[in-house]
N, C-alpha and C positions, 0 to 999 in steps of 0.2 A: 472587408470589415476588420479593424484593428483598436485590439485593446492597448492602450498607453498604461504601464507602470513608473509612475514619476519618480525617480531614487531624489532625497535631498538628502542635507547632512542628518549623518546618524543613521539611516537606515538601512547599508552597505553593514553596518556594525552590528543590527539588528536582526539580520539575514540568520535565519537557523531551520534544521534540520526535527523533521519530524511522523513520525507515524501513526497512524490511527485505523483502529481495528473497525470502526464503524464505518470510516471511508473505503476499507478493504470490503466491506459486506454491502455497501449499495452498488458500488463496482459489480461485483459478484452476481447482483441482484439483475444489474442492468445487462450482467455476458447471459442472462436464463432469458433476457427479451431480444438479445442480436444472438443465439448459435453460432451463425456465422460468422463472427468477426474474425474469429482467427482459429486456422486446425489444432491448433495446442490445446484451444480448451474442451476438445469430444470426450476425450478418455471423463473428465473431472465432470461433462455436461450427463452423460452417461450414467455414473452412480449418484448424483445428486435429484437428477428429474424423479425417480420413484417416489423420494423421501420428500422433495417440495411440494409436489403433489396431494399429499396429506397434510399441508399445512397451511393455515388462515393467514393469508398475506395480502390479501382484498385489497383493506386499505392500503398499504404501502404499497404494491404496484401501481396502484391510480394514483400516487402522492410520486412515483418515480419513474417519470418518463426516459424515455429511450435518447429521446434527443431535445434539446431546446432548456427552458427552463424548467428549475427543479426548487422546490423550496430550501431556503441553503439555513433553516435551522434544524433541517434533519443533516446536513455534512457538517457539523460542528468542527471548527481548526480543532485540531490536537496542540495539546498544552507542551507536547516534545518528546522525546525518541524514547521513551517509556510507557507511554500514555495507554493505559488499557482500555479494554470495552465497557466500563463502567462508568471513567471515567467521562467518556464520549456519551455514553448515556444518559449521565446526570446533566452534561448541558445540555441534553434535548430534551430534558425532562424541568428542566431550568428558564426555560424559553418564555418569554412574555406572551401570555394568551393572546393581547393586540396583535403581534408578532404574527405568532402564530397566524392566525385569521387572515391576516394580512397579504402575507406569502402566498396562502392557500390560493384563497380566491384571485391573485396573481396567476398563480399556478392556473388556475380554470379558465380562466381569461384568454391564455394560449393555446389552451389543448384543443383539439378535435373534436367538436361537436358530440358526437360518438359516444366519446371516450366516459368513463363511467365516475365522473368527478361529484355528482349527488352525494358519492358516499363521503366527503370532505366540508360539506356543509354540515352545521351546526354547532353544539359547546364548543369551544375550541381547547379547552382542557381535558375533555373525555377525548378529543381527536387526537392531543399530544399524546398524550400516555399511550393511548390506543396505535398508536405507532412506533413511542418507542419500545414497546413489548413485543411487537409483530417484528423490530428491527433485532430485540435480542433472541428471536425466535431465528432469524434470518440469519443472525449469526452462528449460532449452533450448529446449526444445519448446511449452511455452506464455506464456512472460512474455519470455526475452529479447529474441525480435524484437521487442517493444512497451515495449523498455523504453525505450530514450529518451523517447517520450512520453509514458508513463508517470510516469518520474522528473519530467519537469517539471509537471507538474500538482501532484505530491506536493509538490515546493516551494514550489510557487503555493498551496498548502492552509497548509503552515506556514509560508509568510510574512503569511498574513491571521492564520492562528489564534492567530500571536504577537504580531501586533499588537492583539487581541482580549485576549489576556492584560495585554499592559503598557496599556493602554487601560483595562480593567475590570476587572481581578484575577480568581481563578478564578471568580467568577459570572459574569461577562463571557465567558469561556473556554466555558462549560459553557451557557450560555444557548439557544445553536442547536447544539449539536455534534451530539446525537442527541435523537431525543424520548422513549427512553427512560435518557435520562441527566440528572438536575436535582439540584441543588445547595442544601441547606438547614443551616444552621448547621455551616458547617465539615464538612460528609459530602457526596458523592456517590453519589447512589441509584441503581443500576441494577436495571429492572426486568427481569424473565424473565429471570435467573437464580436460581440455588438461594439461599435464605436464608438470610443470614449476614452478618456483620459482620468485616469485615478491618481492623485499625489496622496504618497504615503505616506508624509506627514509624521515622520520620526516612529511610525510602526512598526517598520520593515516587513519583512517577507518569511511566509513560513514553508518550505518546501517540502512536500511531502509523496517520498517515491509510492509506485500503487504496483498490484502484479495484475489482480484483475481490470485493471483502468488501460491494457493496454489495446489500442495504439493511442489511446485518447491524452488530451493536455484538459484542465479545468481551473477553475479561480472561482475562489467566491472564498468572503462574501466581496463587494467589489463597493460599497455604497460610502462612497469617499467622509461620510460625517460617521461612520460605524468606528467605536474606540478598535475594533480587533484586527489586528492585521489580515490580510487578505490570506489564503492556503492557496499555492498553485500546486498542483498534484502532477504527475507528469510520472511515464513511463519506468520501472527500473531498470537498472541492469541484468541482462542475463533474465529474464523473464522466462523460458521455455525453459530454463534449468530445473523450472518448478516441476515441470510434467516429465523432465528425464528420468530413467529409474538409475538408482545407484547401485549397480552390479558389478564387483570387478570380475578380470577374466577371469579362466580357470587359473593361466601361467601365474597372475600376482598370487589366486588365492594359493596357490603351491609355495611359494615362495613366503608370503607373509603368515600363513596360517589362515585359515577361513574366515576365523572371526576378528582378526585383525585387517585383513584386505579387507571386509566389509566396513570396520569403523573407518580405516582410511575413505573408502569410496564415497560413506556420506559425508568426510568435510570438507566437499565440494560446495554448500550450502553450511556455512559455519556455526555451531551449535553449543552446548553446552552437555557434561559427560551425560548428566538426567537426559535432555534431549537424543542426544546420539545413541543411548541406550535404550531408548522406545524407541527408535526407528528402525534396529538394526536387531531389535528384540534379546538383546543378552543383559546383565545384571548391573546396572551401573558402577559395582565394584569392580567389574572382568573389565568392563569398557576402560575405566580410568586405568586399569593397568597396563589396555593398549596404548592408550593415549602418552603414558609415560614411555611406553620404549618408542612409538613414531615420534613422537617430540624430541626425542633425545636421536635419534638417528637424522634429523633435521625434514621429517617428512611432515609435520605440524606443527603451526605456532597456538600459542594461547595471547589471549588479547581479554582483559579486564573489562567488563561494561556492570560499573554500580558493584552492584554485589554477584556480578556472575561472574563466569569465565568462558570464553569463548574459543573455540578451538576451530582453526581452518587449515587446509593443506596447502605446502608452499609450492615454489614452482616445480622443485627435486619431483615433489607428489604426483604432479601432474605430466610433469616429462616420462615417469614412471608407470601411469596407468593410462597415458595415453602416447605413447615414443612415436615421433615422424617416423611417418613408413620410409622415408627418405634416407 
C-alpha cells in the first residue's frame, strides 16, 4: 500500500520545516501503549509510568490508538519551527464540532469492538475541550520536563535537513529521511499507508522531525480538498542522544575545569545559556562565561534563532571529548 504525494509548481518552494509540541506529546503518549518499541525509551518509561498513572487521560487514550487511524484534529500541522504548545492547542480547540464528530466516529468505525470508544460519543464540543485539556495534561507530564533537550536536537535535525535541501533539492531532502519515503519524478512515495494519490495543489509540505515518533513515518491530514498542507513527521537525527547522559571524563573535567567540561558536554544537543544553565545546574551568568572562553578557543559556535542564541560544539569539541582510540 502506497501513499502518492503529487509535487506541482510551487510546492517544492513551499516545502518548510517545523515543530510541534503536541505532536511531540501524542508520540509520547502512543511510546506509554508500545514499551516496546525501542530500549531507549525504559529509563524515560520508568520515571514517567508513576506520575501518568494518577492522571485522567481516559478519553485521549480511546481517541489515540496504537496503530491505524487516529483523529487528525488532535495532530494539528504546526504553523513552523517556533510554534508552541498553545499554539497547537488553540487549533484543537478551533476545530469544527462537524469536524470533530466526524473524525470520531471514523475513528470508532476502525477500532476493535472492545476497545472503549462510548467514551467519544456525544456533544462533540464538551469532547473537544475535554481532550484538549487531557492533551495539555499529557503534555506536562511527559514532554515538558524534556523539552529543552528535545527542542535542540529538533533544530539540529532542521538545520542538516535544510542544508540537505538547498544542497540537493527535494531528492536530496528525501534520499535518507525515512526508508519508506523515496522520491520518483516529482512524487513522494510512501509506503504502508492506505492507497492513494494526494496532489498538493500549490500547498506544499510541512516536515516535521518527532523524538518520541521514532521509528514511525506519518501524514495527515491527507484529504486532497483540505486548504492545509499535509505534515509528514518522520524520525530525527541522533534520537538516542536524547536518553545519552552528558558526563564528560574525569581527564577533560581536569583539563577544562568541572563546570566548564560540563557546559561543553551538554552542547552536544544545542541550547541556549538559560537552557545550558538548568541542565548543568550552575547560574546562567557562570555558564555564559564558559560559553565565552569555549567559543573563543573554537570548541562552540552560537547560531541565532529569532531572538535566541544557540550554542553547539564544533567538531575540535567532539574530537576532544570523544578522541579515536586509534
Amino acid at each position: 500500500m502506497t501513499l502518492v504525494l503529487r509535487f506541482g509548481s510551487g510546492d517544492a518552494a513551499r516545502c518548510r520545516f517545523a515543530i510541534s509540541p503536541l505532536q511531540e506529546t501524542m508520540s509520547a503518549l502512543l511510546v506509554l501503549k508500545e514499551p516496546g518499541r525501542h530500549s531507549w525509551y525504559r529509563s524515560w518509561l520508568r520515571d514517567v509510568r508513576p506520575v501518568v498513572a494518577g492522571l485522567d487521560l481516559g478519553l485521549l487514550n480511546a481517541a489515540a490508538p496504537s496503530n491505524g487511524y487516529g483523529p487528525d484534529f488532535l495532530w494539528p500541522s504546526p504553523t513552523g519551527p517556533r510554534t508552541t504548545v498553545e499554539d497547537d492547542l488553540a487549533q484543537v480547540r478551533a476545530t469544527d464540532p462537524g469536524i470533530v464528530a466526524a473524525e470520531l466516529a471514523e475513528h470508532a468505525r476502525r477500532a476493535p469492538r472492545h476497545a472503549p470508544y462510548r467514551l467519544l460519543t456525544g456533544d462533540p464540543v464538551i469532547i473537544r475541550d475535554t481532550l484538549a485539556g487531557q492533551q495539555r495534561l499529557a503534555w506536562q507530564t511527559l514532554v515538558e520536563p524534556l523539552w529543552d533537550r528535545i527542542r535542540g536536537l529538533l533544530d539540529a535535525d532542521i538545520t542538516t535537513r535544510a542544508r540537505q535541501l538547498t544542497d540537493g533539492g527535494l531528492e536530496g531532502l528525501f534520499a535518507d529521511l525515512h526508508p519508506r519515503a523515496t522520491w520518483q519524478n516529482d512524487e513522494l512515495h510512501l509506503t504502508g499507508f492506505r492507497h492513494g494519490t494526494v496532489d498538493l495543489r500549490g500547498r506544499g509540505l510541512v516536515l516535521v522531525p518527532t523524538a518520541f515518533g521514532w521509528p514511525k513515518l506519518g501524514i495527515g491530514p491527507t484529504d486532497a480538498t483540505s486548504a492545509t498542507p499535509p505534515a509528514l513527521v518522520y524520525p530525527m537525527l541522533g534520537a538516542a542522544r536524547l536518553w545519552e547522559p552528558a558526563t564528560p571524563s574525569p581527564a577533560i573535567a581536569r583539563l577544562l575545569g568541572s563546570g566548564r567540561a560540563s557546559v561543553l558536554a551538554e552542547t552536544l544537543i544545542p541550547g541556549t545559556t538559560g537552557s545550558l544553565a538548568h541542565r548543568v545546574g550552575l547560574a546562567p551568568a557562570t555558564v555564559s562565561e564558559h560559553l565565552a572562553v569555549l567559543r573563543e578557543a573554537g570548541l562552540v559556535t552560537a547560531t541565532r534563532r529569532g531572538r535566541e542564541v544557540l550554542y553547539r560544539r564544533t567538531p575540535l569539541a567532539a574530537a576532544l571529548l570523544h578522541p579515536d582510540p586509534c
